[in-house]
C-alpha positions in Angstrom: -24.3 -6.8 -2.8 -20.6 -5.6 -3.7 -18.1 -8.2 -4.5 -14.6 -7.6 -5.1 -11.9 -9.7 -7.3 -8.2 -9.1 -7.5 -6.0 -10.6 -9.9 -1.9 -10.1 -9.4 -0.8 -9.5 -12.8 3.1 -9.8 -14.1 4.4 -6.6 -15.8 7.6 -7.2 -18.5 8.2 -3.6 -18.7 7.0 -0.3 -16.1 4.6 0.1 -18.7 3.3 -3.5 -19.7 -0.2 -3.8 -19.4 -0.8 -6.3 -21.2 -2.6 -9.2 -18.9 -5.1 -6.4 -17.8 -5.4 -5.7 -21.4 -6.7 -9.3 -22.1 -8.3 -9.7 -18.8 -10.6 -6.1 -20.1 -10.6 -7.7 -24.3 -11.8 -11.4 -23.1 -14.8 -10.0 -20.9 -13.2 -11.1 -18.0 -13.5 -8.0 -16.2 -15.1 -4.6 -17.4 -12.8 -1.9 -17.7 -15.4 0.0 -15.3 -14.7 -2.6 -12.2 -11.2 -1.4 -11.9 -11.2 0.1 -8.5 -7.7 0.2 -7.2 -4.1 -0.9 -8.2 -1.3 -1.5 -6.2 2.0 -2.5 -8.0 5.8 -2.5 -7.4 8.0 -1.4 -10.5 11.4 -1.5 -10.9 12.4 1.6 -10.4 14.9 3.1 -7.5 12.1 3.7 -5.1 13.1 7.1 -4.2 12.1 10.9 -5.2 13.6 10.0 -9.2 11.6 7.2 -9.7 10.0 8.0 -12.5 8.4 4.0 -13.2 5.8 5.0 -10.7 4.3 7.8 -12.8 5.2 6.4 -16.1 3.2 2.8 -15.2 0.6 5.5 -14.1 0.1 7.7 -17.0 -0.2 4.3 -19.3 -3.1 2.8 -17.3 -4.9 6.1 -17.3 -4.3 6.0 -21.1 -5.4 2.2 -21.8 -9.0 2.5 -19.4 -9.7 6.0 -21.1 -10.0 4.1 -24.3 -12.2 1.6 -22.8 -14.6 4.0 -20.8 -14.2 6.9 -22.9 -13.5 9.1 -19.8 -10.8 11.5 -19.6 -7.7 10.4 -18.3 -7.4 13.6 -15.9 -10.6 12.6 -15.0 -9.7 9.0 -14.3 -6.6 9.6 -12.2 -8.6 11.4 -9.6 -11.1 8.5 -9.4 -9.1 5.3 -9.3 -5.8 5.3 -6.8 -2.9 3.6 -8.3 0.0 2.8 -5.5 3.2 2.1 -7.1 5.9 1.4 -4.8 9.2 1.3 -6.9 12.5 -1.5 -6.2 11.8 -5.0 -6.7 15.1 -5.8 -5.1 16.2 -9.7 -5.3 13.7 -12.1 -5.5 10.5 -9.9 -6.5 9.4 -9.6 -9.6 7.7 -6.4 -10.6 3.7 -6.9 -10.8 0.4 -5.2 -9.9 -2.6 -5.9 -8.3 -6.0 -5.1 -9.4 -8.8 -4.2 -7.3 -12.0 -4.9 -8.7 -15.1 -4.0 -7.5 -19.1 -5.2 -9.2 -22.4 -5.4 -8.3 -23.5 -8.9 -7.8 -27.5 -9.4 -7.2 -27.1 -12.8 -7.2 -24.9 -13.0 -4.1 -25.2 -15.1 -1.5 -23.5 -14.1 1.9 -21.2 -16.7 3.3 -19.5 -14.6 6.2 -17.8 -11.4 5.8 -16.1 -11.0 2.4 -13.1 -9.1 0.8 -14.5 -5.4 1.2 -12.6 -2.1 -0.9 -13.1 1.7 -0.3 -11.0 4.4 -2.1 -11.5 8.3 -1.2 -8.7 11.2 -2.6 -8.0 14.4 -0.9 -7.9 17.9 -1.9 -4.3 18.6 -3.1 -1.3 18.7 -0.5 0.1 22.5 -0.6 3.8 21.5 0.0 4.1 23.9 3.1 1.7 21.6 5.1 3.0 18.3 3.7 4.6 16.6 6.9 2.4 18.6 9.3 -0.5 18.2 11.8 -2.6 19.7 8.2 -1.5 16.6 6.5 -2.2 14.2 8.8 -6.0 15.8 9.1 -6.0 15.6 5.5 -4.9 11.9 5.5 -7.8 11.3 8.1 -10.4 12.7 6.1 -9.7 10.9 3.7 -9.2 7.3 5.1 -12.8 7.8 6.7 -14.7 9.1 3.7 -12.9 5.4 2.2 -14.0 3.2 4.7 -17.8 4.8 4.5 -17.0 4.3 0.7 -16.1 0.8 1.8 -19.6 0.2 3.9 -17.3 -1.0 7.1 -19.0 -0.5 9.7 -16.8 -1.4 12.2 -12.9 -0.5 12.5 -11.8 -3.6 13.9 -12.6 -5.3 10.4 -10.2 -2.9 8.5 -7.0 -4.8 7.8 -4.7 -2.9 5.7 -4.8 0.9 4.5 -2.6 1.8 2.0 -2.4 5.9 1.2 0.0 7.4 -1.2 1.0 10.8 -0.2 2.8 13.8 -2.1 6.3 14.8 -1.2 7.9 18.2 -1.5 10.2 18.3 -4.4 13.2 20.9 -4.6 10.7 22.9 -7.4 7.7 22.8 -5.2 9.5 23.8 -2.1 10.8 26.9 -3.9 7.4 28.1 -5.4 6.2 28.1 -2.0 8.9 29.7 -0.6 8.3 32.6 -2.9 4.9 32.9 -1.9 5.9 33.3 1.4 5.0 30.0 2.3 7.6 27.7 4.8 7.9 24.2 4.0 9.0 21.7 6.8 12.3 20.7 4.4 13.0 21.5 1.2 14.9 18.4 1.0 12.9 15.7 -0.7 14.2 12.8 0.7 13.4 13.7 4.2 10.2 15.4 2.6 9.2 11.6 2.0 10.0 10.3 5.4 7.7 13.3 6.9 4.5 12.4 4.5 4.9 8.5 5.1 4.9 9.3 8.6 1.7 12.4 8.7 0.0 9.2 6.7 0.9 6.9 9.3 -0.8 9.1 11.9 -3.7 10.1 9.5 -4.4 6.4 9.6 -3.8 5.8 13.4 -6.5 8.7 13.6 -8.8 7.1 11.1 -8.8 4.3 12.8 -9.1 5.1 15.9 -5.9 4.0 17.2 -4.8 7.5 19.1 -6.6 10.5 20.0 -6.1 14.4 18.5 -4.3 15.0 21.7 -1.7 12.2 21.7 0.4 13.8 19.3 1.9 17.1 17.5 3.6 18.3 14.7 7.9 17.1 16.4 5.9 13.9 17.6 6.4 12.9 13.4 9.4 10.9 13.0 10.3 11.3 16.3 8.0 9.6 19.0 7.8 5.9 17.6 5.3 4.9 20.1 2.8 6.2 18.2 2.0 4.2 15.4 -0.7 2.3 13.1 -0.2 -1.6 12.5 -2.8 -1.4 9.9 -1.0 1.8 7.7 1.0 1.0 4.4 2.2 4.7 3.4 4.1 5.4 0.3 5.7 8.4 -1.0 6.3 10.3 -4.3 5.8 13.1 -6.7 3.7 11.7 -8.8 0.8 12.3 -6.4 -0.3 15.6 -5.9 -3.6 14.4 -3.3 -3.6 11.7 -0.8 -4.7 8.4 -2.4 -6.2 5.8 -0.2 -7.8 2.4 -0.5 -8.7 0.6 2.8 -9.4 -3.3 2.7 -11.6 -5.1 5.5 -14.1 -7.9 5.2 -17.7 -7.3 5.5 -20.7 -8.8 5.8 -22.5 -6.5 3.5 -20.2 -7.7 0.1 -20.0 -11.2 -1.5 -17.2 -13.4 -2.8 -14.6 -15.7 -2.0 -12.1 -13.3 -0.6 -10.6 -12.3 2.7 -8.3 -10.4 3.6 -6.0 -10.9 7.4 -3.3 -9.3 8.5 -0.1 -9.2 11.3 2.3 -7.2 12.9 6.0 -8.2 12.0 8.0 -7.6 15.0 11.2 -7.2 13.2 12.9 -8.2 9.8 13.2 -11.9 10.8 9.3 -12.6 11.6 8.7 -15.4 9.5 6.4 -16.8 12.1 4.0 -13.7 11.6 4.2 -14.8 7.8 3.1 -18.1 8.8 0.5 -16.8 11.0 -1.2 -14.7 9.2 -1.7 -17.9 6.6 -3.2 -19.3 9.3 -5.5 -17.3 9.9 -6.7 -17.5 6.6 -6.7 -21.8 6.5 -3.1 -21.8 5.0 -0.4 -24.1 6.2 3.2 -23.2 5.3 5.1 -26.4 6.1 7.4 -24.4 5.2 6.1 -23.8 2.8 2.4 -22.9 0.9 2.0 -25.8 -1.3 0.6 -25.4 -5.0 -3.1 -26.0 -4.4 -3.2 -23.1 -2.0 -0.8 -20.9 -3.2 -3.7 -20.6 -5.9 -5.8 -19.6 -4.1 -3.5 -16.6 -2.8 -4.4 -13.0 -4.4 -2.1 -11.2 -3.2 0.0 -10.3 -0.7 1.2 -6.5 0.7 3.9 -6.1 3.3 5.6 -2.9 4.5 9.6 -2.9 6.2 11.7 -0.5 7.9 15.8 -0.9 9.0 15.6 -1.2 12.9 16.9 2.3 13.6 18.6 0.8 17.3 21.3 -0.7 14.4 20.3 -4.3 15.3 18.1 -7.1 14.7 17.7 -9.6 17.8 20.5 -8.2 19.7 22.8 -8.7 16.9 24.6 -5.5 14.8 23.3 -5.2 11.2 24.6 -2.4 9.1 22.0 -1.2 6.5 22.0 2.1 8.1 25.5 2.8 7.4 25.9 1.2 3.8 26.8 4.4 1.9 26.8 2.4 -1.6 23.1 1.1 -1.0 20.0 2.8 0.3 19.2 1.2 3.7 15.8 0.8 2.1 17.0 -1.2 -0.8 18.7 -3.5 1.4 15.1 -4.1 4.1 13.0 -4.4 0.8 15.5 -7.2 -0.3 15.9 -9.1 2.5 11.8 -8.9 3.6 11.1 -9.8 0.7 13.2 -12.8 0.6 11.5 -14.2 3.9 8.1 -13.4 2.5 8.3 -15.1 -0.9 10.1 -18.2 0.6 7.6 -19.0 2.3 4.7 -17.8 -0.5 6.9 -19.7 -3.0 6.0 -16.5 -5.4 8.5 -13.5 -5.8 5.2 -11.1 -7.0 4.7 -9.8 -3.0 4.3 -6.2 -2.8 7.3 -5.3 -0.4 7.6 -1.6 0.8 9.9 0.1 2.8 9.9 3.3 4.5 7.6 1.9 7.3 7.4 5.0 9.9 5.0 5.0 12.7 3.5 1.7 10.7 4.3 -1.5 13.0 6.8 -1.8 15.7 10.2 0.1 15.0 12.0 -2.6 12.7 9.1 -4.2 12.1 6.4 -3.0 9.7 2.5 -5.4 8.6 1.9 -8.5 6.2 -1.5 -8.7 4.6 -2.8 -11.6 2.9 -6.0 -11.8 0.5 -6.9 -15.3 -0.2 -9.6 -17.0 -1.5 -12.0 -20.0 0.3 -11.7 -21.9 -2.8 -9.0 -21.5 -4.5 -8.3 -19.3 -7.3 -6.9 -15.5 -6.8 -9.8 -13.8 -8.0 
């Protein structure tokens, strides 16, 4: 049997890899389990944000001396997520997702279960279209079979990193004759969150081929996945995706659960999806089970209606800080008070992934104790 470990390592620097360094140099892990990473740097978060490649291109460089593989090569086998803006209380830090074969396994209920797939390359003149969203598809299925899931209901949380159109690519392509849906990158990222959003809706199951077309992105916000974590950026030139379920065909401690967050002030879906886990926040987790904790991955968005609970908030017309900026802050405030840990992944630009306002917790915890 497959059994996956995750360890939520600090970073001191976008580039600091030093725990998963040790973890590697003490035979804690082998540098061939790494599987997946999901991180937030400190960067701005938007199309500039240059931590998310730069974090990137030094763990490619670090495992390449380890496995001796290229580190091309490497970047087209293991995803790394990086959402950028640690905004008040959380402290840049990534996860590791690692993955072993363990014949001594005993099964003990479904356990933590981890599936990665890339697509071909995103030509920028599809990237926000009905093309994309097939692409995204694709790919979140060949993850889950890559996963052994068997059933859709056990996935919990798919994260997918998708290309954007920068003002460089969107000219090539014009050249060639080719139209890209904006050649304005900013919005470029809201359309390839959102074709990722409905790649996963379709992965899953969640809507039919029929339900939707090319003006229902960023437009018609019924249509939406409340498992999909979609990030953005030009670091990326393929969709990378890792999907986490439980299964009963891998082994280990961990579990993974997961809740809709109705809007920015949904601390009871926080508490919940403890719960559902064996976690009491009273308020808050205490010490002994914080340990046990791996990590935890949340996505936000500003309410677009301009208010939260019936009352006005005004992060949509804040000209002197990115409406994101301000939802990442704030979530992740709620989040970490009641984690008692500032090292949450907290990303915004949630369309079409939760209710409008809203966005998804997921928590991966262990039954005894210990992240990993």
């Amino acid at each position: 049997m497959r059994a996956a470990r995750v360890f939520r390592l600090s970073m001191a620097h976008p580039g600091d890899l030093t725990e998963l360094e040790r973890l590697i140099t003490d035979g804690t892990i082998a540098a061939s389990e790494v599987t997946a990473i999901i991180g937030k740097t400190e960067g701005n978060g938007g199309v500039n944000d240059f931590t998310r490649g730069y974090f990137t291109q030094t763990l490619m460089g670090m495992l390449w001396r380890h496995l001796n593989k290229p580190a091309a090569q490497l970047q087209h086998e293991i995803p790394c997520v990086l959402s950028g803006g640690t905004e008040g209380v959380m402290s840049p830090h990534y996860s590791v997702f690692c993955v072993r074969e363990d014949k001594a396994a005993a099964g003990r209920g479904p356990a933590l279960a981890v599936g990665t797939a890339f697509s071909e390359p995103v030509a920028a003149e599809i990237v926000g279209r009905r093309a994309h969203v097939e692409s995204v598809t694709e790919a979140v299925r060949k993850a889950i079979a890559n996963a052994g899931i068997e059933r859709l209901e056990d996935v919990h949380f798919v994260q997918v990193k998708c290309p954007c159109v920068t003002v460089a690519r969107a000219s090539t392509a014009i050249a060639a004759g080719k139209t890209p849906l904006t050649s304005d990158p900013g919005k470029s990222m809201a359309y390839a969150r959102a074709a990722g959003a409905f790649g996963v809706a379709l992965g899953l199951a969640e809507v039919k081929p029929e339900d939707f077309d090319d003006a229902s992105l960023l437009s018609d916000f019924s249509i939406q996945s409340p498992r999909a974590s979609i990030s953005s950026g030009v670091e990326v030139e393929s969709n990378e995706v890792i999907v986490l379920g439980n299964s009963p065909h891998w082994a280990g401690t961990l579990r993974i659960a997961h809740r809709p967050m109705t809007d920015a002030l949904d601390i009871g879906a926080v508490v919940d999806v403890l719960a559902d886990l064996g976690i009491a926040a009273k308020p808050q987790v205490a010490a002994p089970d914080a340990a046990g904790i791996a990590t935890v991955l949340v996505k936000c968005e500003p309410d677009r209606r301009g208010n939260i609970r019936g009352h006005r908030h005004t992060m949509l017309d804040d000209t002197d800080i990115n409406a994101q900026r301000h939802i990442r802050g704030a979530v992740a405030g709620l989040v970490a008070g009641v984690m008692g840990d500032g090292r949450i992944f907290v990303s915004g630009g949630a369309e079409h992934q939760g209710p409008d306002g809203g966005g998804l917790i997921a928590v991966i915890a262990s039954r005894n104790g210990g992240g990993a």
